[in-house]
PQR file with spaces between the fields and no chain letter, atoms N, CA, C, O and H, PARSE charges and radii, in Angstrom:
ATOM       1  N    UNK     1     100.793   35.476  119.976 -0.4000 1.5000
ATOM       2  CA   UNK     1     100.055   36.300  120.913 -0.0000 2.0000
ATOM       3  C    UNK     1      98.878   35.487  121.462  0.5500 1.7000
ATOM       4  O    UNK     1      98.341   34.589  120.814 -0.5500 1.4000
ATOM       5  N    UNK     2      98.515   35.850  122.680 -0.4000 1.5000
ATOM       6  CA   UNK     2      97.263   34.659  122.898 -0.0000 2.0000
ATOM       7  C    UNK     2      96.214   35.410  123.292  0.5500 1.7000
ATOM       8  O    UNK     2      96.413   36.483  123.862 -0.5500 1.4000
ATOM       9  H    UNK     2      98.952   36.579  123.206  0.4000 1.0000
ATOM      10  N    UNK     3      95.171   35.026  123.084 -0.4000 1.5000
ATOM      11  CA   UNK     3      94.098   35.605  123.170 -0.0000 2.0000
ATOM      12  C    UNK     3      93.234   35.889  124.018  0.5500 1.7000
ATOM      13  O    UNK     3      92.931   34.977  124.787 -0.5500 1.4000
ATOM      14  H    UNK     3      95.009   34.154  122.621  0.4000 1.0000
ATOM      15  N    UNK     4      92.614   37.086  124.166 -0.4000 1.5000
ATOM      16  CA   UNK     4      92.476   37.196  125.878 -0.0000 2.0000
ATOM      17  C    UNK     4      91.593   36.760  126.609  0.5500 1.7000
ATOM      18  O    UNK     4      91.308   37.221  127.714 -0.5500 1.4000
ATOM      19  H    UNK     4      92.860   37.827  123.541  0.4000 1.0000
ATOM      20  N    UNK     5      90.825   35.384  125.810 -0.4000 1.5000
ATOM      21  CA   UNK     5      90.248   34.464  126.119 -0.0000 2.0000
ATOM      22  C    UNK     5      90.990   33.318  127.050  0.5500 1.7000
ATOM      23  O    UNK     5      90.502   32.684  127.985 -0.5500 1.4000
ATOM      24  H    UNK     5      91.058   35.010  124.912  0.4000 1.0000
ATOM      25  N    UNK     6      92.230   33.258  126.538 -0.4000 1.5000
ATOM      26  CA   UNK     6      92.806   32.229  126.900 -0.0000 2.0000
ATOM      27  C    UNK     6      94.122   32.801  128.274  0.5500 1.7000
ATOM      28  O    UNK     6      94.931   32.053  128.822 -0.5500 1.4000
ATOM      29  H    UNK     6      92.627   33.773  125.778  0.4000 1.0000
ATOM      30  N    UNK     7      93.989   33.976  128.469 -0.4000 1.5000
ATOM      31  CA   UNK     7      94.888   34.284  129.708 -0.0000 2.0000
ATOM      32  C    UNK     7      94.804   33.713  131.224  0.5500 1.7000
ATOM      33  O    UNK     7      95.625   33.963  132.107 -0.5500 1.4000
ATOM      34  H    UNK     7      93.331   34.585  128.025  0.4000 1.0000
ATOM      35  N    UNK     8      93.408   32.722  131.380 -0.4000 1.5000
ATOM      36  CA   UNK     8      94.225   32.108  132.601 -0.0000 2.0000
ATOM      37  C    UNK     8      92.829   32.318  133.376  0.5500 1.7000
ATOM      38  O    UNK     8      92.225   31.388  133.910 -0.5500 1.4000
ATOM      39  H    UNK     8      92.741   32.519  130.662  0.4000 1.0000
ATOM      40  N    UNK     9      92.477   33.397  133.372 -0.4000 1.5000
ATOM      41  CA   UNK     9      91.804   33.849  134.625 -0.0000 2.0000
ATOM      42  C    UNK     9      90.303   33.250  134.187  0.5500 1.7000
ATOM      43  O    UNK     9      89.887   32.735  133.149 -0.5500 1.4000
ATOM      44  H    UNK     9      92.967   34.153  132.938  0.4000 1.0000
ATOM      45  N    UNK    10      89.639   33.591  135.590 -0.4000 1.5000
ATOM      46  CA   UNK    10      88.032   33.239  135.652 -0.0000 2.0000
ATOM      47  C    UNK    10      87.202   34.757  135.442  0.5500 1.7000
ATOM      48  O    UNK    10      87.342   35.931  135.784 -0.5500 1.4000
ATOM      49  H    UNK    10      89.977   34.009  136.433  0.4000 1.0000
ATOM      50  N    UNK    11      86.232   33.890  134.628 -0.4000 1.5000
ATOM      51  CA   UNK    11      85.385   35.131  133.856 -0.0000 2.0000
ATOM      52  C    UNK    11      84.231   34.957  134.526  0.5500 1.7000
ATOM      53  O    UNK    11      84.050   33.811  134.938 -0.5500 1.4000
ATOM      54  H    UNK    11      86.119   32.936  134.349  0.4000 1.0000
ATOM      55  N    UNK    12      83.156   35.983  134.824 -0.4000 1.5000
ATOM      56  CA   UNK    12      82.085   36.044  134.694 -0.0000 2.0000
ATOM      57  C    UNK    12      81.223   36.696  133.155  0.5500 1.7000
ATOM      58  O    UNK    12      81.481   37.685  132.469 -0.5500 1.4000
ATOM      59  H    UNK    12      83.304   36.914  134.489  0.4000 1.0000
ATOM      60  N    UNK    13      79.966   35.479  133.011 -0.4000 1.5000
ATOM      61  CA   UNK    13      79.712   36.168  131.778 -0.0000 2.0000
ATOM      62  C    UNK    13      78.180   36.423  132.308  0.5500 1.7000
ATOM      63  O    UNK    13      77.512   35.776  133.113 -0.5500 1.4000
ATOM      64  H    UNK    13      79.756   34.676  133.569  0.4000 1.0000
ATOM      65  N    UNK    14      77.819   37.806  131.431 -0.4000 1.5000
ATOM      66  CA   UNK    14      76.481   37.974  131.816 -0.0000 2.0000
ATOM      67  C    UNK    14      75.535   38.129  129.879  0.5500 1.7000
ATOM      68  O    UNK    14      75.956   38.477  128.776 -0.5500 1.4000
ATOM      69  H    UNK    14      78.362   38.332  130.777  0.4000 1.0000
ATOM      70  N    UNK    15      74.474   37.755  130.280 -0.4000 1.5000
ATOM      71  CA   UNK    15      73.684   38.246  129.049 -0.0000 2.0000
ATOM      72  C    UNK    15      72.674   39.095  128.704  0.5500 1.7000
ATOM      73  O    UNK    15      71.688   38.891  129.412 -0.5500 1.4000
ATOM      74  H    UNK    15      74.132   37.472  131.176  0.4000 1.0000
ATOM      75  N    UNK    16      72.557   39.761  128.092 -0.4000 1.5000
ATOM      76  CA   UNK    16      71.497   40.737  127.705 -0.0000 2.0000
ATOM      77  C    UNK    16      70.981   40.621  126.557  0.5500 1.7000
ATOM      78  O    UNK    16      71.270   39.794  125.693 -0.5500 1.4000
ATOM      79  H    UNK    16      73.358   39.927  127.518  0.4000 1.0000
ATOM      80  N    UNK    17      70.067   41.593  126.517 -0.4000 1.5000
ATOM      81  CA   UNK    17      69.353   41.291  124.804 -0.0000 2.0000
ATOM      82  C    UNK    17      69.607   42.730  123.693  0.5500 1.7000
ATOM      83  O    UNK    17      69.337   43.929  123.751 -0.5500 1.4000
ATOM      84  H    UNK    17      69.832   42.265  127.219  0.4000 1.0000
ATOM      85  N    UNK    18      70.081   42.080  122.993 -0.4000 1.5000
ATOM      86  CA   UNK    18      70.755   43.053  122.439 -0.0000 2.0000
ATOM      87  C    UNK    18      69.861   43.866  121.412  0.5500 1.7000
ATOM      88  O    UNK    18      69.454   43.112  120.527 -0.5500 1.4000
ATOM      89  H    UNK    18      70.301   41.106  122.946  0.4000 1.0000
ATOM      90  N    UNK    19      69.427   45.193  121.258 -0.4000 1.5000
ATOM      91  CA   UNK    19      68.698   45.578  120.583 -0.0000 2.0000
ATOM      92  C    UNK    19      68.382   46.219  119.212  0.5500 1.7000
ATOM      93  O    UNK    19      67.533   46.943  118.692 -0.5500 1.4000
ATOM      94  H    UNK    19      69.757   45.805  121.976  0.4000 1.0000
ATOM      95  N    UNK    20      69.720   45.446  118.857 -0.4000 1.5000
ATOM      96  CA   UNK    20      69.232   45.116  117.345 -0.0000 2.0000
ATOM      97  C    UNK    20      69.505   44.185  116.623  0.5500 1.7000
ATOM      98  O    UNK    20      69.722   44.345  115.422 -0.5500 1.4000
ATOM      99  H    UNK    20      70.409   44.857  119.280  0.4000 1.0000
ATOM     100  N    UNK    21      69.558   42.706  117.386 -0.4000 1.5000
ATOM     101  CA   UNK    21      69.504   41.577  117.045 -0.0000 2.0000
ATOM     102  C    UNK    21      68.448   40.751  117.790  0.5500 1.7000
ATOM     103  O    UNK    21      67.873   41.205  118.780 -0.5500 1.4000
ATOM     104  H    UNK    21      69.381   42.576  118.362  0.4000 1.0000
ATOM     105  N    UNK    22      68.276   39.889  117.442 -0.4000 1.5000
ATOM     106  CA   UNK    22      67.051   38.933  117.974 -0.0000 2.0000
ATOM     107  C    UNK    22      68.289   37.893  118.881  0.5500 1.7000
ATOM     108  O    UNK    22      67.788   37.082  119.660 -0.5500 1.4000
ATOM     109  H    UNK    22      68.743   39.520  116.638  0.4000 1.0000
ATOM     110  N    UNK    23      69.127   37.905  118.828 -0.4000 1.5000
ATOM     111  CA   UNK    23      70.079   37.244  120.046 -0.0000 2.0000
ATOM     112  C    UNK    23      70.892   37.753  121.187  0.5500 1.7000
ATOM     113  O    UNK    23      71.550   38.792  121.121 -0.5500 1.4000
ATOM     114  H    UNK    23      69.533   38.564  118.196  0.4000 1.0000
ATOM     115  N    UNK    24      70.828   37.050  122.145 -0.4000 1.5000
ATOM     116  CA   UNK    24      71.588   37.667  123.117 -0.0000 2.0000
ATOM     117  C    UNK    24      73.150   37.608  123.141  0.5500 1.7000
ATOM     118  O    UNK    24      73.926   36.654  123.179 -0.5500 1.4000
ATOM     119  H    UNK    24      70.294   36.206  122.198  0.4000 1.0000
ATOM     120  N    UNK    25      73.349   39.014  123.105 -0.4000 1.5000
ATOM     121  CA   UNK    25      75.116   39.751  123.165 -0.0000 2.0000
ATOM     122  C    UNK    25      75.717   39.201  124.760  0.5500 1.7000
ATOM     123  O    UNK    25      74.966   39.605  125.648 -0.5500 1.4000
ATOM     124  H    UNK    25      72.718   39.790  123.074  0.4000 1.0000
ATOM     125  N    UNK    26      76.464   38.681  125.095 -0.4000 1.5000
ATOM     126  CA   UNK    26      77.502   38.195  126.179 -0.0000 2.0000
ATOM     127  C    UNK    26      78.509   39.475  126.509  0.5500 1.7000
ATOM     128  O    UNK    26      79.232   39.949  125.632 -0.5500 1.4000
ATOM     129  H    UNK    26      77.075   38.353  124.374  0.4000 1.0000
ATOM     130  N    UNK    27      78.486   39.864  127.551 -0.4000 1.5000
ATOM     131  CA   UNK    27      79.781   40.911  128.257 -0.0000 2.0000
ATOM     132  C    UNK    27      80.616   39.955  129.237  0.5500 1.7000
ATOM     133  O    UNK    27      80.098   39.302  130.143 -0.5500 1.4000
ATOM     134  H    UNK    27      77.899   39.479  128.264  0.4000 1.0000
ATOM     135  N    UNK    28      81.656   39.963  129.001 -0.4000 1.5000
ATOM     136  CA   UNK    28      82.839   38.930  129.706 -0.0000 2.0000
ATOM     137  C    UNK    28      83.264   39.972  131.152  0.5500 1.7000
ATOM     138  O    UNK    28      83.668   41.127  131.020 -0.5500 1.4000
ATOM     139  H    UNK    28      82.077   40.494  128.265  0.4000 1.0000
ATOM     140  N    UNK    29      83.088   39.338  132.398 -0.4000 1.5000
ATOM     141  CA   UNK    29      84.447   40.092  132.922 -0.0000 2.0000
ATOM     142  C    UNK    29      84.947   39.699  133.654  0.5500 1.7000
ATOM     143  O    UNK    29      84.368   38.743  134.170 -0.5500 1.4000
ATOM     144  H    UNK    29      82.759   38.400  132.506  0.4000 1.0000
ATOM     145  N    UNK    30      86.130   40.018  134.180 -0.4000 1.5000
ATOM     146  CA   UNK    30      86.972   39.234  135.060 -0.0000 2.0000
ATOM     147  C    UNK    30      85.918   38.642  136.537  0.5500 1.7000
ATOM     148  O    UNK    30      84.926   39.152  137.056 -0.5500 1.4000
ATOM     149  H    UNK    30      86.601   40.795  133.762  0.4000 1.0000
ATOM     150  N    UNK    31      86.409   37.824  136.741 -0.4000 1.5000
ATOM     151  CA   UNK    31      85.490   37.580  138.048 -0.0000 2.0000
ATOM     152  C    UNK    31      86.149   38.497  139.255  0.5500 1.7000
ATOM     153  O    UNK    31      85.353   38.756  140.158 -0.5500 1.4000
ATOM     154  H    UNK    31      87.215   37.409  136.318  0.4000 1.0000
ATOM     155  N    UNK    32      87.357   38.975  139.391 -0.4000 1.5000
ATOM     156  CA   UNK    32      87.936   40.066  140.629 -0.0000 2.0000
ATOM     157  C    UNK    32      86.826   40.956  140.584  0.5500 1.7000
ATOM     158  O    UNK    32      86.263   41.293  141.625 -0.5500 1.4000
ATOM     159  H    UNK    32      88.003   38.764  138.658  0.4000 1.0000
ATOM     160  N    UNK    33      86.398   41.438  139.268 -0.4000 1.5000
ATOM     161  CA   UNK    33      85.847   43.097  139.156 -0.0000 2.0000
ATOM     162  C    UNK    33      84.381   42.498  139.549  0.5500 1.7000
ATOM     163  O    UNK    33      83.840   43.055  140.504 -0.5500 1.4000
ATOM     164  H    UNK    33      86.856   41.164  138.422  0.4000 1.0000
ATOM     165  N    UNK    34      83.696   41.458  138.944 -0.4000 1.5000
ATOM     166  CA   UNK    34      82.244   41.532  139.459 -0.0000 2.0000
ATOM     167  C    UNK    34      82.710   41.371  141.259  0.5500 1.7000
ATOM     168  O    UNK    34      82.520   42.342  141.991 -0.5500 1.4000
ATOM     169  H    UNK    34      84.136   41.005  138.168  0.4000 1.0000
ATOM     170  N    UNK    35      83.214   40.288  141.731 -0.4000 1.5000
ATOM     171  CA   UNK    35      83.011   40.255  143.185 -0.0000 2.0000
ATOM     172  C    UNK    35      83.631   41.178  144.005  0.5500 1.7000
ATOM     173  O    UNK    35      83.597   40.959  145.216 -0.5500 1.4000
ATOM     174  H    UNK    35      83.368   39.500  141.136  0.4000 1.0000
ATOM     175  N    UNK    36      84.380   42.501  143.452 -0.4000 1.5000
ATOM     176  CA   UNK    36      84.914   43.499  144.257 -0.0000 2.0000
ATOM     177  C    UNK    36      83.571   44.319  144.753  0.5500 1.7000
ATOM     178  O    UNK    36      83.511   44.782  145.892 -0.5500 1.4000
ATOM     179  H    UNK    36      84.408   42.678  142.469  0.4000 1.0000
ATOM     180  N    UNK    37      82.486   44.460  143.787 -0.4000 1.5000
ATOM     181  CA   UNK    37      81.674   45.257  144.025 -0.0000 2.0000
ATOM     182  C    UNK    37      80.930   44.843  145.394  0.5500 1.7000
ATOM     183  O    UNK    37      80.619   45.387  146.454 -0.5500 1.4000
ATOM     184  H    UNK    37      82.534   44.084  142.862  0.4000 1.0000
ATOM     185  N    UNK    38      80.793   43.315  144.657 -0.4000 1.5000
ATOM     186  CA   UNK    38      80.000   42.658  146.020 -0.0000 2.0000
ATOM     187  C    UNK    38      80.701   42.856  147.068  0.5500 1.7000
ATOM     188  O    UNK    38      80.063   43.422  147.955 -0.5500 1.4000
ATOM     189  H    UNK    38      81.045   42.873  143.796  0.4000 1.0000
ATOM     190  N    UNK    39      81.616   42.647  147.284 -0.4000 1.5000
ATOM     191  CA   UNK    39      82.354   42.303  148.511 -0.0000 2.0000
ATOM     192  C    UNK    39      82.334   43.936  149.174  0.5500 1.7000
ATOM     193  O    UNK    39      82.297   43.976  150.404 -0.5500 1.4000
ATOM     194  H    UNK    39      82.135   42.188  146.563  0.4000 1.0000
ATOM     195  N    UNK    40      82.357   45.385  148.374 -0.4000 1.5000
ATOM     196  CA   UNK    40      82.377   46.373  148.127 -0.0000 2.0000
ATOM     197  C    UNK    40      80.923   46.724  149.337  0.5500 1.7000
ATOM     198  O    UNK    40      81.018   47.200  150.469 -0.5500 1.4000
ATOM     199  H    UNK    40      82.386   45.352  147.375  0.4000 1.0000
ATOM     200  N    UNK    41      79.979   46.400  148.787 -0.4000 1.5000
ATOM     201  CA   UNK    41      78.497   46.654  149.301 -0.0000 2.0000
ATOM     202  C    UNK    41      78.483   46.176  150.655  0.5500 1.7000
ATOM     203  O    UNK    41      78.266   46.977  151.564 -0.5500 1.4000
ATOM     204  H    UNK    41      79.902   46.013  147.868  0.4000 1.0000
ATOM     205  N    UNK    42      78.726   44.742  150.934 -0.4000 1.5000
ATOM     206  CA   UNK    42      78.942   43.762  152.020 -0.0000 2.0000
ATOM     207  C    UNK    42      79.291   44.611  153.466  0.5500 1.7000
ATOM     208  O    UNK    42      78.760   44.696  154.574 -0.5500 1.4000
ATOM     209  H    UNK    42      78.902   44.092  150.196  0.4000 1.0000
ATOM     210  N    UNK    43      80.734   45.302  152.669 -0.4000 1.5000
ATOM     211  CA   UNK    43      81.435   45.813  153.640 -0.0000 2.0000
ATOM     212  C    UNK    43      80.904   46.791  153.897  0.5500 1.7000
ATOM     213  O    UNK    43      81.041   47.086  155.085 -0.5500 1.4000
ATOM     214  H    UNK    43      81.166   45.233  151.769  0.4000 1.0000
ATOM     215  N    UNK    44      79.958   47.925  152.957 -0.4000 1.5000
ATOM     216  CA   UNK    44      79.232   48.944  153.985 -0.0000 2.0000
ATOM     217  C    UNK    44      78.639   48.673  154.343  0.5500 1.7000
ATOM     218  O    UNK    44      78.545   49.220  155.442 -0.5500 1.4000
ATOM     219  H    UNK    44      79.847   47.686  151.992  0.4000 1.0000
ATOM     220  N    UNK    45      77.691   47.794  154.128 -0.4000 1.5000
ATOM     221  CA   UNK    45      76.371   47.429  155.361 -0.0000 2.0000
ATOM     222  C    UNK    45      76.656   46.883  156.676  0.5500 1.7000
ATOM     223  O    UNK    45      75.997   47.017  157.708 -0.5500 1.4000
ATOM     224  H    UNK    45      77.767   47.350  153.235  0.4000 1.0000
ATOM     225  N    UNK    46      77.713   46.261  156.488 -0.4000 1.5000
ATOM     226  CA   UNK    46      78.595   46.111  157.578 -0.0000 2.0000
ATOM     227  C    UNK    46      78.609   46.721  158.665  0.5500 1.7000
ATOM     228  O    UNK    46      78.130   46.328  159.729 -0.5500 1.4000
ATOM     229  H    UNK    46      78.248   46.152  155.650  0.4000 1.0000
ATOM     230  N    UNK    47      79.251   47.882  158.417 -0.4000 1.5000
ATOM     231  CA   UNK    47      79.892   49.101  158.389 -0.0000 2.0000
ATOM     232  C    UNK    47      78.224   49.547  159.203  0.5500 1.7000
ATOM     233  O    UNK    47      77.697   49.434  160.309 -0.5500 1.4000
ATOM     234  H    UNK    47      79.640   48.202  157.553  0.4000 1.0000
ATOM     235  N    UNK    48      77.984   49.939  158.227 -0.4000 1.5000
ATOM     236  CA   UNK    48      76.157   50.886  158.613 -0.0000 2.0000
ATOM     237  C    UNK    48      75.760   50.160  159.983  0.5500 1.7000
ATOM     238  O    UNK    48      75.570   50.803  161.016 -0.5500 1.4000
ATOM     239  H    UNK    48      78.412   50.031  157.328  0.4000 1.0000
ATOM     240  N    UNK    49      75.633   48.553  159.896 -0.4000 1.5000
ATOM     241  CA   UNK    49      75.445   47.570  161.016 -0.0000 2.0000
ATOM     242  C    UNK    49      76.068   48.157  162.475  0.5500 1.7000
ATOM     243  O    UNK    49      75.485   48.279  163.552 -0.5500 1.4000
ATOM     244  H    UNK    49      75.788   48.031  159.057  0.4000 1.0000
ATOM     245  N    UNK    50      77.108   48.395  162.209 -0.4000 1.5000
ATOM     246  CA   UNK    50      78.243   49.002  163.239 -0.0000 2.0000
ATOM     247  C    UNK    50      77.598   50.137  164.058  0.5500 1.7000
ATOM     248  O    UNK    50      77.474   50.151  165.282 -0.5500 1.4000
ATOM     249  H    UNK    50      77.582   48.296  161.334  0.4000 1.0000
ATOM     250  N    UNK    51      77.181   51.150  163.129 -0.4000 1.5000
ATOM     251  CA   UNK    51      77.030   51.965  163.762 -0.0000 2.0000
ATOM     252  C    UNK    51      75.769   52.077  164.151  0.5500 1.7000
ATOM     253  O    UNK    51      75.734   52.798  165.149 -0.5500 1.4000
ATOM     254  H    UNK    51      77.281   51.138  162.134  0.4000 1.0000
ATOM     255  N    UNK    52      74.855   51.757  163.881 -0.4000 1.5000
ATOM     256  CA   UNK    52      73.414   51.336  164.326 -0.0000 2.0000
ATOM     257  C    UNK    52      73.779   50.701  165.994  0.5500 1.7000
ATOM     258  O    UNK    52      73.347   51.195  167.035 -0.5500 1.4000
ATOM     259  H    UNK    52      74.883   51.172  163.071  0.4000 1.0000
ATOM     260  N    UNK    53      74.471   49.776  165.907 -0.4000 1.5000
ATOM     261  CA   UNK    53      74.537   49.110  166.638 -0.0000 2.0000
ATOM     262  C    UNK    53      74.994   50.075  168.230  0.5500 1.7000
ATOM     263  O    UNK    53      74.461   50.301  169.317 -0.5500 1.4000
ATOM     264  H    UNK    53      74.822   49.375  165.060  0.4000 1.0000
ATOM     265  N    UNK    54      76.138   50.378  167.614 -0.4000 1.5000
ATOM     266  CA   UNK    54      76.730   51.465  168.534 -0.0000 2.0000
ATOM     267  C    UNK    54      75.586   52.469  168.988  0.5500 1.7000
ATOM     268  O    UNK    54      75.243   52.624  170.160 -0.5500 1.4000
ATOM     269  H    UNK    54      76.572   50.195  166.732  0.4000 1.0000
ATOM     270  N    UNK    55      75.053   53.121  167.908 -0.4000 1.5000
ATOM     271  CA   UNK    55      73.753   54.367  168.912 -0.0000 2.0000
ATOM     272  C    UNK    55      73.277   53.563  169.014  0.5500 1.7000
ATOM     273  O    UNK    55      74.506   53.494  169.017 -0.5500 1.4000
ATOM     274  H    UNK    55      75.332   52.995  166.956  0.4000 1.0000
ATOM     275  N    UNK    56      72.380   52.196  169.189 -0.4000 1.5000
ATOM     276  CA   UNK    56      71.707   51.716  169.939 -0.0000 2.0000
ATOM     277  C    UNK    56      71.905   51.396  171.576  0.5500 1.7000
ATOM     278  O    UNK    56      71.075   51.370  172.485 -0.5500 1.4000
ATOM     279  H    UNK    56      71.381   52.251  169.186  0.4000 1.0000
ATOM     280  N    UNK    57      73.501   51.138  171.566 -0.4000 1.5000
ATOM     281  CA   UNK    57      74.352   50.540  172.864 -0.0000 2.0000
ATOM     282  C    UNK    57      74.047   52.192  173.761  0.5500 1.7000
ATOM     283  O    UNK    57      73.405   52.370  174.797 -0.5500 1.4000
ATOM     284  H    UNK    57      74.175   51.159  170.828  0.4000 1.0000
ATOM     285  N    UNK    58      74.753   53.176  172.926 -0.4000 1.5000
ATOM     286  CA   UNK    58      74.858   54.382  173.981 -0.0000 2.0000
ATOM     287  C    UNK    58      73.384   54.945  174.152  0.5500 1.7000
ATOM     288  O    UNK    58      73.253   55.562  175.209 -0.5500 1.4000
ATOM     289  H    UNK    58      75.275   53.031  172.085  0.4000 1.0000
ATOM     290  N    UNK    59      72.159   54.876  173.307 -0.4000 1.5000
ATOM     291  CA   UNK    59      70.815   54.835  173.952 -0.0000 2.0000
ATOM     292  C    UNK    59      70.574   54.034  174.657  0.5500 1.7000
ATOM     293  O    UNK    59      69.483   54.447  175.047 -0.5500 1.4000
ATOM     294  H    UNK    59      72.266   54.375  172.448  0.4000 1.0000
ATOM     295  N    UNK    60      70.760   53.014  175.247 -0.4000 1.5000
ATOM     296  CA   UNK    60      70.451   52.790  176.402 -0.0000 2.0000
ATOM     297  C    UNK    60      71.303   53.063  177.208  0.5500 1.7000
ATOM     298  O    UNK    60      70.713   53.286  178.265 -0.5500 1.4000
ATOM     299  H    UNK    60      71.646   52.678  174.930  0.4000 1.0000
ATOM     300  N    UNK    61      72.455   53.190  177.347 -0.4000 1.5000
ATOM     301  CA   UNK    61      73.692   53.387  177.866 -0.0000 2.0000
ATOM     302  C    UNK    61      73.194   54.558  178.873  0.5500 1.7000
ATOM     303  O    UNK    61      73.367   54.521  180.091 -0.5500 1.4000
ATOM     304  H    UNK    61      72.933   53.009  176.488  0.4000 1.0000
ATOM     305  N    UNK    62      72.435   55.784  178.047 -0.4000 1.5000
ATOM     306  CA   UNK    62      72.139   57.170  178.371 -0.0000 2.0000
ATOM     307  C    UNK    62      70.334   56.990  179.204  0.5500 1.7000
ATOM     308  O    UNK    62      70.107   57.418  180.336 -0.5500 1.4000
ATOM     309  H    UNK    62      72.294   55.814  177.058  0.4000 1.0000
ATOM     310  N    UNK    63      69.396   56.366  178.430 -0.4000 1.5000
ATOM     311  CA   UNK    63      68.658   55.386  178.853 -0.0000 2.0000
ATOM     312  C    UNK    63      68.836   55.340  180.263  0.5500 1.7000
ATOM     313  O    UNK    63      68.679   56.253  181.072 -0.5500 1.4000
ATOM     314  H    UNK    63      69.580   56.018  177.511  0.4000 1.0000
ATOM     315  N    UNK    64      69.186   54.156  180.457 -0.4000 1.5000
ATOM     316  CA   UNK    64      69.650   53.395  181.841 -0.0000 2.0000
ATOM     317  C    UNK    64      70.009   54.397  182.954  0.5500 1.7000
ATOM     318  O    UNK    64      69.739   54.263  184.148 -0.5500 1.4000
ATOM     319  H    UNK    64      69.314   53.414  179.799  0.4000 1.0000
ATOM     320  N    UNK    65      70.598   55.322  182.430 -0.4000 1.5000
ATOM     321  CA   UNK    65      71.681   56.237  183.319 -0.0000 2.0000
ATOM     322  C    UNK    65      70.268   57.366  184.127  0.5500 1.7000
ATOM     323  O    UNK    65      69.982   57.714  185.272 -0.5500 1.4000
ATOM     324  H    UNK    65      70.818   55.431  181.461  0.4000 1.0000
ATOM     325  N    UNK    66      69.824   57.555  183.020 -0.4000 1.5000
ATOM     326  CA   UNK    66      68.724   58.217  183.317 -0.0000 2.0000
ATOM     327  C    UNK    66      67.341   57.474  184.190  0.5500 1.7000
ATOM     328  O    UNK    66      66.830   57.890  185.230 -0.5500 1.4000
ATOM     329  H    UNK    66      70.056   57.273  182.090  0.4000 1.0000
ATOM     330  N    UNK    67      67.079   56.651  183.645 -0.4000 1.5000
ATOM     331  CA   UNK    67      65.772   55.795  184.159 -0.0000 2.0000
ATOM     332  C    UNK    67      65.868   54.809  185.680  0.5500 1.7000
ATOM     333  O    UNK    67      65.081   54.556  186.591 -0.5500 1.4000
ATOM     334  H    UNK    67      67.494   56.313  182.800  0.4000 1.0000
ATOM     335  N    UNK    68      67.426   54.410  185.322 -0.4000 1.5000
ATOM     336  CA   UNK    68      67.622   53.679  186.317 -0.0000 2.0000
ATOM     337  C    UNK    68      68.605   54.217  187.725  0.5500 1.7000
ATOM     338  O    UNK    68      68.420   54.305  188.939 -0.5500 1.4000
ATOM     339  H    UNK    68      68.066   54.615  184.582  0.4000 1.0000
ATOM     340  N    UNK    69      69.658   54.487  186.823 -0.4000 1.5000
ATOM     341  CA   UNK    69      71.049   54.820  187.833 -0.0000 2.0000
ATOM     342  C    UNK    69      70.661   56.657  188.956  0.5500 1.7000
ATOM     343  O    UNK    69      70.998   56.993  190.091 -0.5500 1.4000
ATOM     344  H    UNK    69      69.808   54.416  185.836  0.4000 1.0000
ATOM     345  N    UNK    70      70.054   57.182  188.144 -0.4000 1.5000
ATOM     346  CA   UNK    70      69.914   58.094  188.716 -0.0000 2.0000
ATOM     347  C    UNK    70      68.827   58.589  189.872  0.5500 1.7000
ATOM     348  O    UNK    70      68.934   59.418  190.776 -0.5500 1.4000
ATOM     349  H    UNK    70      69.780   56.909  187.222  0.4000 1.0000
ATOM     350  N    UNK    71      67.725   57.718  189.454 -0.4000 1.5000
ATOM     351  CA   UNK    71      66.745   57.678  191.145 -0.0000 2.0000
ATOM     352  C    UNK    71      67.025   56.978  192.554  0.5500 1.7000
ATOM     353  O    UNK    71      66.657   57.073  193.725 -0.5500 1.4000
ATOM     354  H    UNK    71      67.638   57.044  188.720  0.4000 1.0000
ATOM     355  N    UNK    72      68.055   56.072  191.611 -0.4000 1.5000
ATOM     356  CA   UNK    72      68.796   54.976  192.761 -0.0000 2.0000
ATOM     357  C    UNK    72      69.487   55.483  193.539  0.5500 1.7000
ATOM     358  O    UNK    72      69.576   55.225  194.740 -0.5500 1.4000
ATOM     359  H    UNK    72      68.354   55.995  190.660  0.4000 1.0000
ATOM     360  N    UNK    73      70.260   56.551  192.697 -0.4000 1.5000
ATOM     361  CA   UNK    73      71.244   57.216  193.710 -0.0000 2.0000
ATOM     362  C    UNK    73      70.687   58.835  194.578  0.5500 1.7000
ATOM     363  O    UNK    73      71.197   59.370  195.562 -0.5500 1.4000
ATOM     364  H    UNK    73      70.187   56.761  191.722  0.4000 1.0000
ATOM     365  N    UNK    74      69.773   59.169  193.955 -0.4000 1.5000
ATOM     366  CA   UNK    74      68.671   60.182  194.602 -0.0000 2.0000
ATOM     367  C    UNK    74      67.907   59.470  195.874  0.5500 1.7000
ATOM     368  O    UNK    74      67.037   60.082  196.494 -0.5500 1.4000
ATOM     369  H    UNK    74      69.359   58.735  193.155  0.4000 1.0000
């Protein structure tokens, strides 16, 4: 049987202090699961970016229409 140290994949290890030893305890984990999260976050701010972006475009869009387009044509 092999040990699931030795299956292949890339680990992330993190450390903490463990509180009831004077040494620090190690949590192993796959590296997929830490960088899903990241990649996870990335993509909503993204996302959030998007739409910011968008009501910004149609405020002026509405803006313009108002301030500009419409005395022009009055």
């Amino acid at each position: 049987m092999r040990s699931p140290l030795s299956d292949g994949s890339r680990r992330a290890i993190s450390l903490f202090p463990h509180p009831r030893n004077a040494i620090a305890a190690d949590r192993q984990h796959r590296r997929g699961q830490v960088t899903a999260a990241i990649n996870r976050d990335i993509r909503t701010a993204y996302l959030q970016l998007a739409f910011v972006c968008l009501f910004v475009l149609l405020a002026a869009l509405v803006g313009a229409e108002k301030l500009i387009i419409s005395p022009i044509e009055s």
